[in-house]
MARRO-82595 format. One record per residue (C-alpha): residue number from 1; residue in one letter; x, y, z negated. Coordinates in Angstrom, 2 decimals, always signed. Example, Ala and Ser with C-alpha at 12.3 -4.5 7.8 and 13.67 -1.06 7.14 Angstrom:
<atoms>
   num   residuo         X         Y         Z
     1         A    +12.30     -4.50     -7.80
     2         S    +13.67     -1.06     -7.14
</atoms>
This chain:
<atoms>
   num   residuo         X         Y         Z
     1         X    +38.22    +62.89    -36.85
     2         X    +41.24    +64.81    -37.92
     3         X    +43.73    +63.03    -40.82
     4         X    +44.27    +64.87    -43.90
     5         X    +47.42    +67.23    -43.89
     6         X    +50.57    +65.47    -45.36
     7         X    +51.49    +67.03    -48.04
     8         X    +55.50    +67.69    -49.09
     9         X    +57.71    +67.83    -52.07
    10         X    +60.60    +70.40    -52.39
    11         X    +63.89    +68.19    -52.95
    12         X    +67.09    +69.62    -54.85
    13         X    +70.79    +68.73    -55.42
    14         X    +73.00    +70.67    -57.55
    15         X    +76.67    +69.69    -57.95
    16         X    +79.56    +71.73    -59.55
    17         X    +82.95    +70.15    -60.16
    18         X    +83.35    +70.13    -64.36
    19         X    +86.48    +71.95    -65.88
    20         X    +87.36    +68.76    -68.27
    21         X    +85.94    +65.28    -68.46
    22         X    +82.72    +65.48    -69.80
    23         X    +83.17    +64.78    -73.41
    24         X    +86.40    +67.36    -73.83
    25         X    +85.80    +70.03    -76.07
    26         X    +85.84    +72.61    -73.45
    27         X    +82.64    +70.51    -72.29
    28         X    +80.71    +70.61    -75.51
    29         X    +78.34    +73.45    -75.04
    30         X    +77.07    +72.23    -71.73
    31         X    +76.17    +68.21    -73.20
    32         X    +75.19    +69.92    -76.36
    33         X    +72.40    +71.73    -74.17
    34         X    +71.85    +69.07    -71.60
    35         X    +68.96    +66.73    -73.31
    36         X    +67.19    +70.44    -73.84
    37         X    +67.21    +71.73    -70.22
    38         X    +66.08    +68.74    -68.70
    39         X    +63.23    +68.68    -71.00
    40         X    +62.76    +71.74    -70.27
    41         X    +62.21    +70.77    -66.42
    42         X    +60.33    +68.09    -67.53
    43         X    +57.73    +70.37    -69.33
    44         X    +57.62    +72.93    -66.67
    45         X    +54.75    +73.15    -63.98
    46         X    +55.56    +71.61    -60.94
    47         X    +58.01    +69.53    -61.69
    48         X    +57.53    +65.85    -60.35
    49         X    +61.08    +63.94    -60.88
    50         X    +64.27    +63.48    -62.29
    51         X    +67.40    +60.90    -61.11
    52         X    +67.97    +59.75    -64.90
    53         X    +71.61    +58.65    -65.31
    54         X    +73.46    +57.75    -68.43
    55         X    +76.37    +60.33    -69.38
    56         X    +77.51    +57.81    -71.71
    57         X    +78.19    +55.58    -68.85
    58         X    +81.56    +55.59    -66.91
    59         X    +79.54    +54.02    -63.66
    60         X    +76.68    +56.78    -63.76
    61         X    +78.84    +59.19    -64.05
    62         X    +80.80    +58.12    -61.03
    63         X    +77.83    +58.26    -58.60
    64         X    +78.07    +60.86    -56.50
    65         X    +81.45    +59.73    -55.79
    66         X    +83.68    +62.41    -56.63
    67         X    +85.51    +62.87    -59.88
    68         X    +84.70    +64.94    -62.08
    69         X    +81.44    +65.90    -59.76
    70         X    +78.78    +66.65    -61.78
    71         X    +74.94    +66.39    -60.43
    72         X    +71.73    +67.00    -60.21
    73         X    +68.63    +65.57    -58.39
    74         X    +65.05    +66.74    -58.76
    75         X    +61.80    +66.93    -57.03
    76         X    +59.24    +69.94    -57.28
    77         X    +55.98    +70.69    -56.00
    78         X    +57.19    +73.79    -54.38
    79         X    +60.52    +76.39    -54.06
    80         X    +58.35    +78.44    -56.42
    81         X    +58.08    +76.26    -59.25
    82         X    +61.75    +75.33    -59.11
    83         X    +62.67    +78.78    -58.68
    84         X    +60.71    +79.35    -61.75
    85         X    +62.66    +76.78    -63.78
    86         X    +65.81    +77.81    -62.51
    87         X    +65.86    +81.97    -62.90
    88         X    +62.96    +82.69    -65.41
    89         X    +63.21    +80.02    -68.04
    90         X    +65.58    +79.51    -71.01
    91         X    +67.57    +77.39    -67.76
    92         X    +69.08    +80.91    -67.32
    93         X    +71.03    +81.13    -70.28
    94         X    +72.76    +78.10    -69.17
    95         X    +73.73    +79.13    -65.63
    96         X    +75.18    +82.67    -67.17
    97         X    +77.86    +80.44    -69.00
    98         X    +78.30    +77.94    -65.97
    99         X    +81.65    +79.35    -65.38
   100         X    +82.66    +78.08    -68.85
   101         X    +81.86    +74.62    -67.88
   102         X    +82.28    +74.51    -63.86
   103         X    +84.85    +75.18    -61.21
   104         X    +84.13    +77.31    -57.90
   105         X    +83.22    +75.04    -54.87
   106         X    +84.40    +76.13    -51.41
   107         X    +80.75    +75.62    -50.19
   108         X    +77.01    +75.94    -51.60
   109         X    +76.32    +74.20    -55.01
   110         X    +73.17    +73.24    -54.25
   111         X    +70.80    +72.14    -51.47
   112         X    +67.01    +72.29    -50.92
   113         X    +64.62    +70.22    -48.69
   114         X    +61.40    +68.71    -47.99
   115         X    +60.74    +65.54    -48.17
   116         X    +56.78    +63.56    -48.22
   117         X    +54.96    +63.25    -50.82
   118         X    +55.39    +60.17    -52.97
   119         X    +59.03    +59.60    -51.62
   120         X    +61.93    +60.29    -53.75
   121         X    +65.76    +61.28    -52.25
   122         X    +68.74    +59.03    -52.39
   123         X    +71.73    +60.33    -53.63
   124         X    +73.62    +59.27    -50.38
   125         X    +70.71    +62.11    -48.57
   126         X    +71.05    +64.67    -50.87
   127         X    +74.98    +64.22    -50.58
   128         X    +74.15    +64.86    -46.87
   129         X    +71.84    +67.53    -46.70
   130         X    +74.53    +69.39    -49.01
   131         X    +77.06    +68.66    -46.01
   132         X    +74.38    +69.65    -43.77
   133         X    +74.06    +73.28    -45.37
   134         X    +77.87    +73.63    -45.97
   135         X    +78.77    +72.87    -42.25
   136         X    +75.73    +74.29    -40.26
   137         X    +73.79    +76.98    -42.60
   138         X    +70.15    +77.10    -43.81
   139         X    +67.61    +75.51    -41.78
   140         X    +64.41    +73.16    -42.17
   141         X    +66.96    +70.37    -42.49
   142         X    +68.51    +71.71    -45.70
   143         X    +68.15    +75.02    -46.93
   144         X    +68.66    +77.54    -49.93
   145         X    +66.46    +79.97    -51.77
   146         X    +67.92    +82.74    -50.59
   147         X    +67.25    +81.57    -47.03
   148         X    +63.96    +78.88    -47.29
   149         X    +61.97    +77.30    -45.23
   150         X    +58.10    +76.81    -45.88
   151         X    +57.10    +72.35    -46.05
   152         X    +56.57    +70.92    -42.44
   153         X    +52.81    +70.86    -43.60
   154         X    +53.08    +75.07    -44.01
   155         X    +54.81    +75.31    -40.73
   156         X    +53.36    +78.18    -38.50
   157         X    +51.50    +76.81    -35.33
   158         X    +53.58    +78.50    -32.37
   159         X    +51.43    +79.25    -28.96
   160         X    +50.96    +75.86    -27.28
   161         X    +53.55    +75.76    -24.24
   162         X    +51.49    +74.59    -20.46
   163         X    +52.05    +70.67    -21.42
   164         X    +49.76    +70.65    -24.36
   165         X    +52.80    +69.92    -26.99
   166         X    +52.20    +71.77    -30.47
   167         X    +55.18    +73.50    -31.33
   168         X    +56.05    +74.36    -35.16
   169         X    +57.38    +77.71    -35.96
   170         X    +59.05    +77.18    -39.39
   171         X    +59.59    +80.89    -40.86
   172         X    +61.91    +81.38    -43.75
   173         X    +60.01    +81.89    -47.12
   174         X    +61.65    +83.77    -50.14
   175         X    +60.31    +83.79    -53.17
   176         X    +59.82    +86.98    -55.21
   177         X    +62.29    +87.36    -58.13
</atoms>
């Protein structure tokens, strides 16, 4: 008897290096809105989780290990439902002033994955997978929207080589805008 298929979340980082410590006035629009975006993700379908930190704490702050780094980390159900979030929900307005708020970065700002279903990503990961993307470009590994992958449970059978091994074709997946 065959198992049940495993079933995936879609994983995502999102750093951007602030302009000004976080409570300078060149900062206030962004923690003004901040409490109202996330609960925004919160309320939006698919969403599954959230790193919480405390912006009023020095120590949470200082996580990702980078000053003046700010972050992100979520989990979705798919790249569709985050996609949705990110590009057709009020979360738009707030990326169309992100320049205000955030300096370039020499590589991606963000990173997607997959990871199994009722296991959430460490920080130290995500930190990697971002590395991963920046150094060696989109793959199953780490990946963007522009360039996704489908979850190792959507992969593509491939033809079975002579010794019997079952191969996984993963083909990129982009979601419709």
């Amino acid at each position: 008897m065959s198992q049940p298929a495993r079933k995936y979340h879609l994983c995502h980082l999102n750093v951007g290096p602030a302009r000004a410590p976080l409570f300078d006035p060149q900062m206030a629009g962004f923690v003004e809105k901040l409490e109202e975006i996330n609960n925004l993700a919160y309320r939006s379908p698919g969403f599954v989780w959230h790193l919480q930190i405390d912006i009023y704490n020095p120590e949470d702050l200082a996580m990702y290990g980078e000053p003046g780094m700010l972050f992100n980390l979520s989990v979705w159900e798919s790249v569709e439902a985050l996609f949705t979030y990110v590009y057709r929900s009020d979360h738009t307005r707030m990326m169309q002033k992100r320049q205000e708020w955030f300096g370039k970065m020499e590589g991606p700002n963000y990173v997607l994955w997959w990871l199994p279903e009722g296991e959430l990503p460490t920080l130290a990961e995500a930190k990697e997978r971002l590395a991963y993307l920046a150094q060696h470009g989109p793959s199953p590994h780490a990946f963007s929207f522009k360039n996704s992958f489908p979850s190792p449970a959507e992969a593509l059978p491939d033809e079975t080589p002579a010794d019997g091994a079952l191969v996984l074709q993963a083909a990129p997946v982009t979601p419709q805008r």
